[in-house]
C-alpha positions as CSV (number, residue, x, y, z in Angstrom):
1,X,9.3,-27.7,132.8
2,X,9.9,-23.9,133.1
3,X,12.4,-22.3,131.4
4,X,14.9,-21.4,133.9
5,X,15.5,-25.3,134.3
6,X,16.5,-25.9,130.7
7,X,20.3,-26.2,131.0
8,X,21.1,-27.0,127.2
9,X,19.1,-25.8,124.5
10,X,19.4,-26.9,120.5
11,X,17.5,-25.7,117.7
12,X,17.7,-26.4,114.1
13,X,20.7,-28.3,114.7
14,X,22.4,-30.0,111.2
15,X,25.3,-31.8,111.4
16,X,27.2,-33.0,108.2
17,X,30.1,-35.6,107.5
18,X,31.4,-34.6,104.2
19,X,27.9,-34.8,102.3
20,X,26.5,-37.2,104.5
21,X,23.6,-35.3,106.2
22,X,24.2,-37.1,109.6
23,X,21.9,-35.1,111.9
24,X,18.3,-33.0,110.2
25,X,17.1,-30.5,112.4
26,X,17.4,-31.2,115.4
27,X,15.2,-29.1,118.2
28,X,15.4,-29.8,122.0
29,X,15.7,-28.7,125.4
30,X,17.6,-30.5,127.7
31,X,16.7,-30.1,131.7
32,X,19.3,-29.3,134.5
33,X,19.7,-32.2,137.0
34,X,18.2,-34.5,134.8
35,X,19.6,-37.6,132.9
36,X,18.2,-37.3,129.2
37,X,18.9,-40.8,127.2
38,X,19.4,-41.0,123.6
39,X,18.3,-44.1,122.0
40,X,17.9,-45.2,118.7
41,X,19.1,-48.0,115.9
42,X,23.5,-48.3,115.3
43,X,24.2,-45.3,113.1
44,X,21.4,-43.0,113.6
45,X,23.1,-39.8,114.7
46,X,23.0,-40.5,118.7
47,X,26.8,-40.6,119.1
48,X,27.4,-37.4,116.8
49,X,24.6,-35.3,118.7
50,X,26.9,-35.8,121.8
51,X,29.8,-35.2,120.7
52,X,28.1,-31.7,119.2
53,X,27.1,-31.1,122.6
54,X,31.3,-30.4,123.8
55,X,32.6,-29.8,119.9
56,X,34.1,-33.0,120.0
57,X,33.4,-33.0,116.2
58,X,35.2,-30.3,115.7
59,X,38.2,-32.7,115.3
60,X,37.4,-34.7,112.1
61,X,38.1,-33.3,108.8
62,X,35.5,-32.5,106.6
63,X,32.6,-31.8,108.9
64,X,30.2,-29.0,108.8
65,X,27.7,-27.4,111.4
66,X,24.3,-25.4,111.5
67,X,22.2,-24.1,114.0
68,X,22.6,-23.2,117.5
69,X,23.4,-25.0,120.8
70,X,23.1,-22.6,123.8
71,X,24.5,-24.1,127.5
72,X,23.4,-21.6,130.3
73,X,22.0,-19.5,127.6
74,X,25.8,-19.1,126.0
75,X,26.5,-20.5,122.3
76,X,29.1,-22.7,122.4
77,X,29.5,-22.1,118.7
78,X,30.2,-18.5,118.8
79,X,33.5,-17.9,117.1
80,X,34.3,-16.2,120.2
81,X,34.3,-19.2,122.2
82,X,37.3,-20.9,124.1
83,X,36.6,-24.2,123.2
84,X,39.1,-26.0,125.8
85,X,36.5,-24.1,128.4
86,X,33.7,-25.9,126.5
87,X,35.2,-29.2,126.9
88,X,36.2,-28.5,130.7
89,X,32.8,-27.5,131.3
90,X,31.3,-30.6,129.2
91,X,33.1,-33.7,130.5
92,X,33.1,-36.6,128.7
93,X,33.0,-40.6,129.5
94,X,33.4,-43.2,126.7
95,X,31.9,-46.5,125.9
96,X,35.2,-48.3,127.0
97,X,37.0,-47.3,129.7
98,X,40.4,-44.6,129.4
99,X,42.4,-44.1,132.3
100,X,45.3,-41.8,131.2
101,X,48.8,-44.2,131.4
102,X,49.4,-42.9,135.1
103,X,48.4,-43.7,138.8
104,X,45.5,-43.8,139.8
105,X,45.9,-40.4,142.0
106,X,48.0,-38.5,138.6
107,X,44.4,-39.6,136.8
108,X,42.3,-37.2,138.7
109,X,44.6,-34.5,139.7
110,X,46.3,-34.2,135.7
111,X,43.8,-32.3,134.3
112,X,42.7,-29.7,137.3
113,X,46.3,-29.2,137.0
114,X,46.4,-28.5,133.2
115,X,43.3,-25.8,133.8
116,X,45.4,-24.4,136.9
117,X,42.3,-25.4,139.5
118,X,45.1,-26.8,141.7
119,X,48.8,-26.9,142.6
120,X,50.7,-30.2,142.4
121,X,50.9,-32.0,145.2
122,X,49.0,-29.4,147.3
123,X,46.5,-29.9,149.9
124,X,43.8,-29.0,148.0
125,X,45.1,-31.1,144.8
126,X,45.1,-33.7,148.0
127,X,41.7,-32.7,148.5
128,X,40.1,-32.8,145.3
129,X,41.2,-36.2,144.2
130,X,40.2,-37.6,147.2
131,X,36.2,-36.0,147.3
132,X,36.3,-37.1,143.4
133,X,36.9,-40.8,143.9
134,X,34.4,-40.0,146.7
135,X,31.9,-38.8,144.2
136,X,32.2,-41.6,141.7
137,X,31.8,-44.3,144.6
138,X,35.5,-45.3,144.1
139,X,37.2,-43.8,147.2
140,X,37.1,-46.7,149.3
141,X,38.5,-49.0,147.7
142,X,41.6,-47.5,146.0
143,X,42.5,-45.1,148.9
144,X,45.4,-47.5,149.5
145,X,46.6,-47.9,146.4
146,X,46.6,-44.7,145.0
147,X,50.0,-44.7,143.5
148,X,49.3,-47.7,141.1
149,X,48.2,-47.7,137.3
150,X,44.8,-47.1,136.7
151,X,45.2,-49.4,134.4
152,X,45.2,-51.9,137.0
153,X,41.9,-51.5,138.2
154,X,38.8,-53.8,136.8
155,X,36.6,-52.6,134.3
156,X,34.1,-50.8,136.4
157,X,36.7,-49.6,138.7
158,X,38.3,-47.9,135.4
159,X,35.1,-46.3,134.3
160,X,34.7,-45.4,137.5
161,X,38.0,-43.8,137.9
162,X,37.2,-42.2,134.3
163,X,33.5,-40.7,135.8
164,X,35.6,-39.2,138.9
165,X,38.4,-37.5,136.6
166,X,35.6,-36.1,134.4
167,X,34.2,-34.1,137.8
168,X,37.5,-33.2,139.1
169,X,37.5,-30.2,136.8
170,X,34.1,-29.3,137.8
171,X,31.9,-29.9,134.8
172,X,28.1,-28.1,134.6
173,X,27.2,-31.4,132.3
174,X,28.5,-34.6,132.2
175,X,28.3,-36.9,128.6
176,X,28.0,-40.3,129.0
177,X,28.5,-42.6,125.5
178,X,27.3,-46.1,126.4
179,X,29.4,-45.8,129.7
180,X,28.3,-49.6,130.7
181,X,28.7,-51.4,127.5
182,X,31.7,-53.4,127.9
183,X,30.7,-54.2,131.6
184,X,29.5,-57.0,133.6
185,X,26.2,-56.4,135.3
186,X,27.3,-55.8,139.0
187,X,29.2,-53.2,137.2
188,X,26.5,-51.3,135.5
189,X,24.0,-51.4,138.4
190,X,27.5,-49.6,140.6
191,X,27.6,-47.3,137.5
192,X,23.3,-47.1,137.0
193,X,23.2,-46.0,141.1
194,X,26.5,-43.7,140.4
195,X,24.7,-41.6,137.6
196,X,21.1,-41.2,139.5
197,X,23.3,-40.1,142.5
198,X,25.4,-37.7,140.2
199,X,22.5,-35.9,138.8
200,X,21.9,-34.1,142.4
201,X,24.6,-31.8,141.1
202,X,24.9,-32.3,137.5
203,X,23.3,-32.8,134.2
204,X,23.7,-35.9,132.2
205,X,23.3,-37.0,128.5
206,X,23.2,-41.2,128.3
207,X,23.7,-42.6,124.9
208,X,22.5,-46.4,125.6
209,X,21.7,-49.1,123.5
210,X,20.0,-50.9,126.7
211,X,16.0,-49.7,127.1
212,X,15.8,-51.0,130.3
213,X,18.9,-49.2,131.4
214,X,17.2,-46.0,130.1
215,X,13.5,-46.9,131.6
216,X,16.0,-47.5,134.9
217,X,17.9,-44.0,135.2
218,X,16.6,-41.3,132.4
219,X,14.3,-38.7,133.5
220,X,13.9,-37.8,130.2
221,X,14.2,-40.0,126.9
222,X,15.4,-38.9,123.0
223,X,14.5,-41.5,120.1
224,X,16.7,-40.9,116.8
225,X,16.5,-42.5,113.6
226,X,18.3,-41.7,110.6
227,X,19.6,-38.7,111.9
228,X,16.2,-37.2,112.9
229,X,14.9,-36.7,116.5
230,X,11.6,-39.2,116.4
231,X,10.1,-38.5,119.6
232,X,11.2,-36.4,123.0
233,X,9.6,-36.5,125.9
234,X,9.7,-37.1,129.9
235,X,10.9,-41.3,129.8
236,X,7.5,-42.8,131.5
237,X,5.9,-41.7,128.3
238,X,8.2,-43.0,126.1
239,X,8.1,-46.2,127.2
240,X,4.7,-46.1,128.4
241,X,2.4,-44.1,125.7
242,X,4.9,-43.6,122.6
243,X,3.5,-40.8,120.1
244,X,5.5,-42.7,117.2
245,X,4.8,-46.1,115.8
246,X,8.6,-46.0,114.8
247,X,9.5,-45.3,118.6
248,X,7.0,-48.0,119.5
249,X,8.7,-50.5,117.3
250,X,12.0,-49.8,118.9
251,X,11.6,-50.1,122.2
252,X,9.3,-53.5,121.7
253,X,12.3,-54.5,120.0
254,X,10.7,-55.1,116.6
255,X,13.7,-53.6,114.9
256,X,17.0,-51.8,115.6
């Protein structure tokens, strides 16, 4: 890949909890329009690594950080760095869904609010929640029930509903930590199709536990183990023609 497509770039990356050396070194370049997944056994840094990636971290006592992440060539650890304009530019979707406690409208147009993208209740507020559901696949069928809970929605409507309020705000990446865990199937192939769509405009980060789910959407696939990054490389080699034994054993499921 050249250069000019890498849209995040990490090197010598250590991440620490207390003493626990969580992440070791940690080099890579991750492509724009792409979806990179991050696989690897329970515990092995894959979780931490994306939440480095927005300074999610940055919120636990006790931690400590080294080395240099650079998105669109700019170090999100400078100390002269706004990081609420990290975060807005870095959205975030958990493993469980978390619609805010409001309607399902309030859900998208809260936070382009808060960052003063919109006016409330303006046409363009209007506008912006409507081409987000449109985004996330959800448009159609909440666009008569906009004023009820989000809460009320099923599962994959909610994480849904959580995808479209992450783009409201206009993200350049979008981080995904097992987004499809807690659904049903149906739901995870609406979400799979959602992401592979999505990547026309964005970048996405994956961390899954499910190897076919990355073999399905990842362009590109990461393999961490004990806090170190095993193997990198485009996902049809991965799976295909590992360079590790320990990646090999993985993904044949002979451990993890």
């Amino acid at each position: 890949m050249k250069k000019k497509n890498i849209k995040i770039s990490v090197k010598n990356l250590n991440f620490f909890y207390g003493k626990k050396h969580a992440l070791k070194n940690i080099s890579l370049d991750i492509y724009e329009n792409k979806i990179t997944a991050l696989i690897g056994p329970s515990g092995c840094g894959k979780s931490t690594f994306l939440r480095c990636l927005n300074r999610m971290n940055d919120l636990i006592d006790d931690i400590k950080i080294e080395g240099e992440i650079k998105i669109d060539l700019h170090d999100i650890y400078d100390k002269k760095v706004d990081v609420v304009s990290v975060r807005k530019n870095i959205g975030m979707v958990f493993q469980r869904p978390n619609p805010f406690p409001k309607s399902i409208y309030e859900n998208i147009a809260y936070t382009p609010r808060v960052h003063n993208l919109v006016k409330k209740n303006s046409q363009q507020e209007k506008e912006l929640v409507e081409s987000s559901l449109k985004q996330a696949g959800l448009f159609d069928e909440v666009k008569d029930m906009l004023n009820l809970p989000g809460t009320s929605l099923s599962g994959g409507q909610q994480q849904r509903l959580c995808i479209a309020r992450a783009i409201a705000v206009k993200p350049k990446v979008i981080l995904m930590d097992e987004p499809t865990s807690a659904l049903d199937p149906i739901s995870t192939e609406k979400i799979e199709n959602l992401m592979l769509e999505l990547k026309k405009d964005y970048t996405i980060i994956i961390v899954t536990h499910n190897m076919q789910q990355a073999a399905r959407v990842a362009d590109f696939t990461a393999f961490f183990h004990l806090g170190e990054l095993i193997e990198y490389n485009k996902t049809s080699k991965i799976f295909v023609e590992p360079s590790s034994k320990k990646t090999e054993d993985y993904i044949t499921g002979r451990y993890g």
